[in-house]
C-alpha positions, 0 to 999 in steps of 0.5 A, a space after each residue: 279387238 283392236 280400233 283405232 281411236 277417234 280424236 275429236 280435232 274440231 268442235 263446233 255448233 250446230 248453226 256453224 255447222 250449218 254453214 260450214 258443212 261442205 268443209 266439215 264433210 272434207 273434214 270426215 272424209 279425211 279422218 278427222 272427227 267434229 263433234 257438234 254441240 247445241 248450247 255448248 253441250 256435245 250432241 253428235 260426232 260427224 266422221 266418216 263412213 270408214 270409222 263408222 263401218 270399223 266402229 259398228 262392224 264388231 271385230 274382224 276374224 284372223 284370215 280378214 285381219 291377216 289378209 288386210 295386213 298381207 295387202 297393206 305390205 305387199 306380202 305376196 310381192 316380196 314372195 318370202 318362203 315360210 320354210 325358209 324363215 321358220 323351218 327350224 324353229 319347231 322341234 322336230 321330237 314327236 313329243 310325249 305319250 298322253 293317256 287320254 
């Protein structure tokens, strides 16, 4: 399972964070992840709902992956032939008799 790691890019307490929070919302909206502490210690992590959901969701099956890849790089656009561009890489030999 792939998940793309979250970097901490900003630290602060929780009294600044209390009047800063409408930047620090921008700050998550925009993948960035602040941990806020209390008397110096780490508390909690504010990030998105993004990298909440790709952190709690567990892993994606292969058809979802594989269709988010698809999507991503316009896949279905450039309308490539897979007979075309694998045909011949598999033997065309049936293979050996195996006694089961």
């Amino acid at each position: 399972m792939y998940i793309k790691a979250i970097t901490i890019t900003d630290r602060q307490s929780i009294a600044e964070a209390r009047r800063n929070l409408p930047s620090l919302i921008r700050e998550a909206e925009s993948g960035k992840a602040v941990e806020l502490t209390r008397r110096g210690e780490p508390v909690a992590v504010l990030i998105s709902c993004q990298a909440f959901e790709r952190l709690t969701n567990g892993p994606r099956s292969f058809d979802d992956a594989y269709r988010a890849f698809s999507d991503s790089v316009g896949l279905a656009e450039m309308e490539l032939d897979p007979g075309e561009l694998f045909g011949d890489l598999r033997d065309s030999v049936p293979g050996r008799d195996v006694p089961l």
